[in-house]
C-alpha positions in Angstrom: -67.1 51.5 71.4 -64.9 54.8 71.9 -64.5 56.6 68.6 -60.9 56.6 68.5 -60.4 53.1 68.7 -59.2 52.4 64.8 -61.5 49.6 62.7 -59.1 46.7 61.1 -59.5 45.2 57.5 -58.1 42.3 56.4 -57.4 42.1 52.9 -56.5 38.7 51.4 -55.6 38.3 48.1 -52.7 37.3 45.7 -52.3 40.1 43.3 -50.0 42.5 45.1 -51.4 45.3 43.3 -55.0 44.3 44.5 -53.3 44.4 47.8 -51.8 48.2 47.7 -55.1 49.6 46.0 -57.2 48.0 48.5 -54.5 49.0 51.3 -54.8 52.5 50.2 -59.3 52.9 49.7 -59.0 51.7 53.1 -56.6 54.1 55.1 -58.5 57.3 52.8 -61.5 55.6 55.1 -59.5 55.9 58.1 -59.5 51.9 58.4 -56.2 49.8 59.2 -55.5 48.0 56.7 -54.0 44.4 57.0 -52.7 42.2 54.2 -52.2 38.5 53.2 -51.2 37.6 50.0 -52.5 33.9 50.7 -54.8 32.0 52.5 -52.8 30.4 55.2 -51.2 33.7 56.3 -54.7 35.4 56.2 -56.2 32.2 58.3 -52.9 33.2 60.4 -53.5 37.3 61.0 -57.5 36.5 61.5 -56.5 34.2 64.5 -54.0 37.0 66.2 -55.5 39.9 65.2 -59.1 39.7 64.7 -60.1 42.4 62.3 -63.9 43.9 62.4 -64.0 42.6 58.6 -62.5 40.4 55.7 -61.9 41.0 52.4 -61.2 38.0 50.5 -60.6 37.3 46.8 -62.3 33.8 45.6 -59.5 32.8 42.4 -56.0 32.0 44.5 -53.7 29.4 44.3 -53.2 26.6 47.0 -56.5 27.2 48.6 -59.3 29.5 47.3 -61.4 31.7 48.7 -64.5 29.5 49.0 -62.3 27.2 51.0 -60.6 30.0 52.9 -63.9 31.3 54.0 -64.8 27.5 54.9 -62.1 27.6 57.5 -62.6 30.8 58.9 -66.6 29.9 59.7 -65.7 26.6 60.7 -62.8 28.1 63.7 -64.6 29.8 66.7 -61.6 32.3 66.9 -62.7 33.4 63.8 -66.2 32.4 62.7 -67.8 35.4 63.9 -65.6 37.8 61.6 -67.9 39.3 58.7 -66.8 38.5 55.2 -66.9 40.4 51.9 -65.6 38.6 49.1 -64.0 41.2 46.1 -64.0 38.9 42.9 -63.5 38.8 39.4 -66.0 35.8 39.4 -69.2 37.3 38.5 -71.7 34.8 38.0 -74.7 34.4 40.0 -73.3 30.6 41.2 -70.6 32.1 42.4 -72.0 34.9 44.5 -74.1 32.2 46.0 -71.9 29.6 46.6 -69.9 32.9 48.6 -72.8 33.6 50.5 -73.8 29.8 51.6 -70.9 29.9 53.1 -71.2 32.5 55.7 -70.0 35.8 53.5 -72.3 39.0 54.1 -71.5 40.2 50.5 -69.9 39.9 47.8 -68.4 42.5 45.1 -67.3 41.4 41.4 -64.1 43.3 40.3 -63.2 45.9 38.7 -65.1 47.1 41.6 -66.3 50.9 42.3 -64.4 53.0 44.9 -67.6 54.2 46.4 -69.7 51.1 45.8 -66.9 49.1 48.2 -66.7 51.9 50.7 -70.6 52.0 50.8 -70.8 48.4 51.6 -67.8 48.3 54.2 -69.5 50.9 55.7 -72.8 49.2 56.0 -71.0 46.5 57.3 -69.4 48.6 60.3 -72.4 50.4 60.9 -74.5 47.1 62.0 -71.5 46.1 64.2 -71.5 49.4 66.0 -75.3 48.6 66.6 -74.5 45.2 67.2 -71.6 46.4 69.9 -73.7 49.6 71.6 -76.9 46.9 71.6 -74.6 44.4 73.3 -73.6 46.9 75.7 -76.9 48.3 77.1 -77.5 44.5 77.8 -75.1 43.9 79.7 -75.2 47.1 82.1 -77.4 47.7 84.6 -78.8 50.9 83.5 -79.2 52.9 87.4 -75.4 52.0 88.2 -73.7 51.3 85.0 -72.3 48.0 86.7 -72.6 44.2 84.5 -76.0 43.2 84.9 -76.7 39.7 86.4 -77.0 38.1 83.0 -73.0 39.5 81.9 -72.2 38.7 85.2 -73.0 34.9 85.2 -71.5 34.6 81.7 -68.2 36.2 83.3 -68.1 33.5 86.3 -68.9 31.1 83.8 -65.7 31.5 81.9 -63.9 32.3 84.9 -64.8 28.9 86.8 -64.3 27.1 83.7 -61.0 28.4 83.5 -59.7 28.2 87.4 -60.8 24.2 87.0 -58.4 23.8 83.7 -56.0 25.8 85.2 -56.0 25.3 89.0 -56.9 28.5 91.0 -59.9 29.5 93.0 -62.8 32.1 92.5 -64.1 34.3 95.2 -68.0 35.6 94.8 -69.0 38.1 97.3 -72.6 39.1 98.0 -73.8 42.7 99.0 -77.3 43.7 100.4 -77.9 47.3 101.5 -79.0 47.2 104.7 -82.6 48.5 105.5 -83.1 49.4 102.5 -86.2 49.8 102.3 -86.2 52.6 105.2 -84.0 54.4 103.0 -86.8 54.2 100.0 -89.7 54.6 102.3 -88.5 57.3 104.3 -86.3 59.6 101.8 -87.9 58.4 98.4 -87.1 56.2 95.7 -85.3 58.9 93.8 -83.2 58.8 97.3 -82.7 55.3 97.3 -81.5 55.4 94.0 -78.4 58.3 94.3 -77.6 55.5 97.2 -77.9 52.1 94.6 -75.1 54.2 92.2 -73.1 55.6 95.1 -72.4 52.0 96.2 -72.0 50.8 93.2 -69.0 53.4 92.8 -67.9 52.6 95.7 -67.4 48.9 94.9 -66.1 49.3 91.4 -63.7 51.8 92.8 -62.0 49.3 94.8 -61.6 46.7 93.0 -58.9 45.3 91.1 -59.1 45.6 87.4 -59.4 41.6 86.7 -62.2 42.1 89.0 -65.5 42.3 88.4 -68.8 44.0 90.0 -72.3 44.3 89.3 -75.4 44.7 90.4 -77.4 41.4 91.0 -81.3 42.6 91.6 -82.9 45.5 93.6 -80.5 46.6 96.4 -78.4 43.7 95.8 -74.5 43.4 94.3 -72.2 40.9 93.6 -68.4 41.5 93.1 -66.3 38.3 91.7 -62.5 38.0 92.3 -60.3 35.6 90.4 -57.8 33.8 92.1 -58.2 35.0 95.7 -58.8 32.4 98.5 -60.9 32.7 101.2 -58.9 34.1 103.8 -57.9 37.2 101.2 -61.4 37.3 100.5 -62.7 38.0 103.3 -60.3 40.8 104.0 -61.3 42.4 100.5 -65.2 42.0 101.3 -64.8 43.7 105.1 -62.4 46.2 103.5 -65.3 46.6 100.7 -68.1 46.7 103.7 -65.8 49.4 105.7 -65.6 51.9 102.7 -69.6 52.1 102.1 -69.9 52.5 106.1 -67.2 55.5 106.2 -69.1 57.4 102.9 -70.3 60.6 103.6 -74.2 59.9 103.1 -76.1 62.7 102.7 -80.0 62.4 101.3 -82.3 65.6 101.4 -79.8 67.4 102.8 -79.4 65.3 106.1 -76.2 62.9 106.6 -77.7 59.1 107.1 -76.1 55.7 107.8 -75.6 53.3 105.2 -74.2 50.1 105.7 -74.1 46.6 103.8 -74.3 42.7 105.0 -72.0 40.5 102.9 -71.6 36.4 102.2 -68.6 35.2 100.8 -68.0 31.9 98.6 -65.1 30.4 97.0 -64.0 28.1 94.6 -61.1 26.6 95.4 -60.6 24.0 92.9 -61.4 20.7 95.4 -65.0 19.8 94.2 -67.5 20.5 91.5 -69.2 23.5 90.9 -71.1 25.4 88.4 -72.1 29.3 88.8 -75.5 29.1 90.3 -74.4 27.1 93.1 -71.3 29.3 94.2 -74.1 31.9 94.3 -76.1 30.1 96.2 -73.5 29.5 98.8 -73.0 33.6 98.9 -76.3 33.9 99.2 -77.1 31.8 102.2 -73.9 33.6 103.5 -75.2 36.6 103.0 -78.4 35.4 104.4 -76.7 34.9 107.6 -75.2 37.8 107.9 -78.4 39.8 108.0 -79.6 37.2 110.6 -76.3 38.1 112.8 -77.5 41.6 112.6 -76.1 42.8 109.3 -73.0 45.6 109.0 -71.3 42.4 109.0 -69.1 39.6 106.4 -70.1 36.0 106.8 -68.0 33.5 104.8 -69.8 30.2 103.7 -66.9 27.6 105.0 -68.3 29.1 108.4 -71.9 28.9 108.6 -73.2 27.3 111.2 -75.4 24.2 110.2 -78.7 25.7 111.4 -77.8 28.4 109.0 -77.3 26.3 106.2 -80.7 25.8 106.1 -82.8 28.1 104.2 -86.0 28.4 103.1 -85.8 30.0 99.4 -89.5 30.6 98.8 -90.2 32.5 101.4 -91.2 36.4 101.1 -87.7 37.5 101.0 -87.3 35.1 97.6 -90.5 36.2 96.2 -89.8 39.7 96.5 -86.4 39.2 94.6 -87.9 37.0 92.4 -90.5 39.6 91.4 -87.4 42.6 91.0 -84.9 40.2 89.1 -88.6 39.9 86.9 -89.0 43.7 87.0 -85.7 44.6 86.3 -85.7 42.1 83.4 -88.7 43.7 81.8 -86.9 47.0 82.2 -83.7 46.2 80.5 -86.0 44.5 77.7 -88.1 48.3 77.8 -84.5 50.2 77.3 -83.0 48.3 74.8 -85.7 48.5 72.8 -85.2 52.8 73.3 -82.0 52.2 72.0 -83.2 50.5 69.2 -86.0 52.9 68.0 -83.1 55.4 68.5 -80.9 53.6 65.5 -84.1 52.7 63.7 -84.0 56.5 62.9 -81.1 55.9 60.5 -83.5 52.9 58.6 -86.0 55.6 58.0 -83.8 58.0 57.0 -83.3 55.7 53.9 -86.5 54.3 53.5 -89.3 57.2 55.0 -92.1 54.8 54.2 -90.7 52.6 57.4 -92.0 54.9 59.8 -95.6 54.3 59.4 -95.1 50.9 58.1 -93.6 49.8 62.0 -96.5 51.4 63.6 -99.1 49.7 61.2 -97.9 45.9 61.1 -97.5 46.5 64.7 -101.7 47.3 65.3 -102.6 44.4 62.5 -100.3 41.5 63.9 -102.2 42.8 67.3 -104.9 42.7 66.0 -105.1 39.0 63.9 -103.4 37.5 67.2 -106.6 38.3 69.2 -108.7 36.6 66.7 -106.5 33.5 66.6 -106.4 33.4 70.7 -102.8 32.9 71.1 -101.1 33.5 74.5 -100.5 37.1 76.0 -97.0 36.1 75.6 -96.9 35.4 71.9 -99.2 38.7 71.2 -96.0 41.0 73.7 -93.4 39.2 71.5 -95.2 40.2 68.4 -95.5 43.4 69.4 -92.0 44.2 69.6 -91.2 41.9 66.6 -93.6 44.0 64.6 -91.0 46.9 65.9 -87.7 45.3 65.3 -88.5 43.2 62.1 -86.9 45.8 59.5 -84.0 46.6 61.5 -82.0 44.6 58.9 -82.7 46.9 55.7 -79.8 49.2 57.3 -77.7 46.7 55.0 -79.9 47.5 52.0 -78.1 50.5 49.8 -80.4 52.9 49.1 -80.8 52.6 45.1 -81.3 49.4 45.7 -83.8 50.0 48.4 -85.5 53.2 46.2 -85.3 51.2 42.8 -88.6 52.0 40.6 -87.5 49.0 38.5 -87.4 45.6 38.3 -84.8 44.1 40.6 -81.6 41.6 39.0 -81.3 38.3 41.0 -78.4 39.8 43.2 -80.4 42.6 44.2 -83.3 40.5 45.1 -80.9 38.4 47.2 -79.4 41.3 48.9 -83.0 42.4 49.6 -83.5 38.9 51.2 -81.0 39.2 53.4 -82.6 41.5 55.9 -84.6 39.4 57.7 -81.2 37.1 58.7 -79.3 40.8 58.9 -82.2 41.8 61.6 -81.7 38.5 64.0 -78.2 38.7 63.6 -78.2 42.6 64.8 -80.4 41.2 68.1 -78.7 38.1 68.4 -75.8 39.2 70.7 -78.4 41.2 73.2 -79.8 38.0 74.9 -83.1 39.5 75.7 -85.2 38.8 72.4 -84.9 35.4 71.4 -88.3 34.5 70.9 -89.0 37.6 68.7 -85.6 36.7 67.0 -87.3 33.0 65.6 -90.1 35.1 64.4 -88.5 38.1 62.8 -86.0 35.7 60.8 -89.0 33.4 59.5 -91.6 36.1 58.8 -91.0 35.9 54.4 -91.2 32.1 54.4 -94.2 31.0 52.3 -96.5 28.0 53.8 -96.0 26.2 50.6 -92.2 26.4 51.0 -91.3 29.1 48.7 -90.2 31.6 50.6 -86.6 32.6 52.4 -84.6 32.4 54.1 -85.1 29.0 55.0 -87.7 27.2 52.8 -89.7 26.2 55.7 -93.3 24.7 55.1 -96.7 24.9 56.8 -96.6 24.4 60.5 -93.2 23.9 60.7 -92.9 27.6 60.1 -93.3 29.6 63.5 -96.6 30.9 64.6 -95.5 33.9 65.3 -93.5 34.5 61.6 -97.2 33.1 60.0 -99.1 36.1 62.1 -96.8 38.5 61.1 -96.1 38.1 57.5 -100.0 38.3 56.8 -99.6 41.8 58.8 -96.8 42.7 56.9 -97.5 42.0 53.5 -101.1 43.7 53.8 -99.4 46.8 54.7 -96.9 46.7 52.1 -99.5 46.1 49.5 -101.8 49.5 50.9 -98.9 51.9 51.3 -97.9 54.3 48.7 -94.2 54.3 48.9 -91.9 55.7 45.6 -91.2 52.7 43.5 -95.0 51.7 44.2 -97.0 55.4 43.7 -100.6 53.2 43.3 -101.3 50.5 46.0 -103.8 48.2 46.0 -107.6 49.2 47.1 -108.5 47.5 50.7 -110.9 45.2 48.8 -108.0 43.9 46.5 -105.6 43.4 49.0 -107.9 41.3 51.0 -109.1 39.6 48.3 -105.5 38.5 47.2 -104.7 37.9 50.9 -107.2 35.9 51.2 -106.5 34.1 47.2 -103.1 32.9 48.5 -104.1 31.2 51.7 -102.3 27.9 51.8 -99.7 29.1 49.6 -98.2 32.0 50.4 -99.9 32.5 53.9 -101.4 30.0 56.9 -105.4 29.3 55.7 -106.0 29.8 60.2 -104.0 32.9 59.9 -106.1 34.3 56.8 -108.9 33.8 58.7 -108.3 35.4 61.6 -107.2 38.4 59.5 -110.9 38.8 57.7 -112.3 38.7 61.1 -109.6 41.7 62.8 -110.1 43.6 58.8 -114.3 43.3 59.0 -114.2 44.4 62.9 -111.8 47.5 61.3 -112.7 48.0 58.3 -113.5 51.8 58.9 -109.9 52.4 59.7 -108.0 49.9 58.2 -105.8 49.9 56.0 -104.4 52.3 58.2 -102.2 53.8 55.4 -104.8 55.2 53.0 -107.1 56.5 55.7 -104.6 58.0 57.5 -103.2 59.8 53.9 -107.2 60.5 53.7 -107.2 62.3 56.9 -104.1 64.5 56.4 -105.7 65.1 52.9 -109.0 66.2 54.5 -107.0 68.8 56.8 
């Protein structure tokens, strides 16, 4: 999001004076602030202007806050709006009847200047990461077009809306012609200063309600509301013509670079979800290559001996593969991204640094001695790497504190494993390692958070990795815990809470990975041996 674009706060609350002090803490943070002096008018301004966050009092007339923040969960214009309720109600029923109910915090008045501006600022800081994450996944990183996953969600909507509405929508396929030539013959470095040039090309003549991306390999796909077919067309040859007349030049040596095209439309006369008008541009775009390429085929034209195509044959398969590729790529960079905020965790909390890389070699490790799935043992892997990325919500002397923690702060400590999922829920890319990262402090006896789940109902993946977790936690030195346990007593009390705390299968496969590692593990105290040594 560009830095000059100004956050909005909602402050709603009866006591005028609330309302001016809270008006001015929030323009010293360079904030907008707007204010309600009731719930209705606050429901009101939430709806029109949706601000990045709420502040809500819980004791006002009419309709409270609890009830206020019922509403604003239960309205999908609004639901999605973080919450903070600022109350005079300070007791512990209160703070989690707030939080039941969809609030991310909660602060008791009088409250502290800095303690509110800390926690608003937490708050804004996971929705940047929430926003940039969102972004990288849905751009296509080589051309900084959508990706084919923002893309289908955009003709999605726009479908759904041309059939309430009336209208049509106009999908146009692009393939570069002999591409592979290009790759072969000049490089793929080569190939690539071609993929971006086109997609400039193509964004830059668009119209702004528009939309183009790159679908797979040397493939795009350019959607455009409300044209018919006949205007269509024009746009795609007109689209077609401009990559032709480029000045290509690779290496040095001016080259010929031209495109094949299929065009489908929705026009509003018969049923049609997103994959099929795709389809239709597809085996357009498939005859167009078949006519020779350089060349715009619409679908209403095909001939019927066109119509007729064979998907699984070694053209599919090779696009299959790439969409797979490209897939595992975007999965590869956001999690670059991510390491890249995770910096600002450790900042807070030093002892995170190791503690990723450890749980990350012991989850490894126990899933090979429970002989689960390649698949499960790559989601735990990056689980292992995202499953702290909440604790950016923790404050710091909360997350430092050498003392025993009060009820709220063991509840704000709670939170992260919901705070982590709901950082990676917007990508789309790790919903498997979402279940698992949100489940990984549940007990098998049912004790645990955030759900309460028991046994087997709790994911296999969450069992694996809170046995990881918790035997790295219990072996690191970190400042409000100077004197871990010895390997032997962390095992031994691992192994002691099997059935209650921890899946009896799971414990199991951990003595087997700990006695085949035992003269490395636990990887904390050897490695603070080693550095010792030198």
């Amino acid at each position: 999001m560009s830095e000059s674009v100004q956050r909005k706060i909602l402050v709603i609350d009866d006591s005028k004076t609330n309302l001016i002090l809270l008006k001015a803490h929030l323009n010293n943070m360079g904030l907008v602030a707007l204010l309600a002096d009731n719930a209705v008018e606050g429901i009101s301004i939430a709806i029109d202007q949706k601000p990045d966050i709420i502040l809500l009092d819980v004791m006002m007339p009419d309709i409270d806050g609890f009830e206020t923040c019922r509403r604003l969960k239960a309205d999908n214009r609004t639901s999605s709006i973080p919450v903070i309720f600022v109350s005079a109600k300070d007791q512990s029923e209160d703070k989690i009847s707030g939080l039941k109910l969809g609030a991310i915090d909660y602060v008791t008045k009088p409250f502290n200047k800095g303690e509110l501006q800390a926690r608003i600022g937490i708050v804004l800081q996971m929705m940047e990461l929430q926003e940039k994450l969102l972004l990288l996944a849905n751009t296509d990183e080589l051309t900084k077009l959508a990706n084919r996953r923002h893309f289908f969600q955009i003709l999605d909507r726009e479908l759904l809306q041309a059939k309430i509405r009336g209208g049509s929508v106009s999908v146009m396929m692009f393939d570069v012609d002999h591409f592979k030539n290009i790759n072969d013959t000049y490089g793929h470095l080569a190939g690539d200063k071609i993929l971006q040039q086109v997609g400039r090309t193509l964004s830059e003549n668009i119209y702004p309600m528009d939309m183009a991306a790159r679908y797979g390999g040397e493939e795009f796909v350019v959607m455009m509301p409300g044209m018919p077919v006949g205007i269509a067309m024009q746009r795609a040859q007109k689209l077609a013509s401009q990559i032709d007349k480029n000045n290509w030049e690779v290496n040095g040596k001016n080259i010929s670079v031209t495109v094949s095209a299929g065009v489908a439309v929705f026009d509003g006369a018969e049923s049609i979800d997103p994959y099929e008008l795709i389809r239709r541009a597809d085996d357009a775009l498939y005859a167009a290559k078949n006519r020779g390429r350089n060349c715009v085929v619409p679908y209403d034209q095909l001939k019927p001996q066109e119509m007729v195509k064979t998907h699984h044959n070694g053209d599919f398969v090779e696009l299959q593969t790439k969409i797979s590729s490209l897939a595992q790529q975007m999965k590869e960079q956001t999690l670059g991204v991510i390491s890249a905020f995770t910096k600002a965790i450790i900042v807070k909390d030093p002892y995170l640094a190791s503690h990723i890389e450890n749980v990350k070699i012991y989850t490894e490790e126990i899933a090979k001695y429970m002989e689960v799935s390649q698949i499960l043992v790559d989601q735990l892997r990056t689980a292992s790497m995202l499953h702290d990325l909440g604790k950016i919500i923790i404050p710091n002397n909360i997350l430092h504190k050498t003392t025993t923690l009060s009820d709220e702060e063991l509840r704000t400590i709670q939170r992260h494993p919901i705070a982590s999922a709901d950082i990676l829920a917007p990508i789309g890319v790790f919903n498997q390692e979402i279940v698992i990262i949100r489940h990984h402090h549940e007990n098998y006896d049912g004790t645990g958070y955030p759900n309460g789940l028991v046994g087997r109902n709790i994911p296999i993946g969450s069992r694996i990795l809170a046995v990881a977790n918790v035997f790295d936690a219990m072996t690191s030195a970190k400042p409000w815990n100077p004197n871990p346990k010895s390997e032997n007593e962390a095992v031994e009390e691992i192994v002691s809470l099997a059935g209650v705390q921890f899946d009896p299968e799971v414990v199991e496969a951990f003595k087997k990975a700990y006695a085949a590692n035992a003269s490395v593990w636990p990887l904390s105290q050897k490695q603070a041996l080693e550095l010792a040594v030198k």
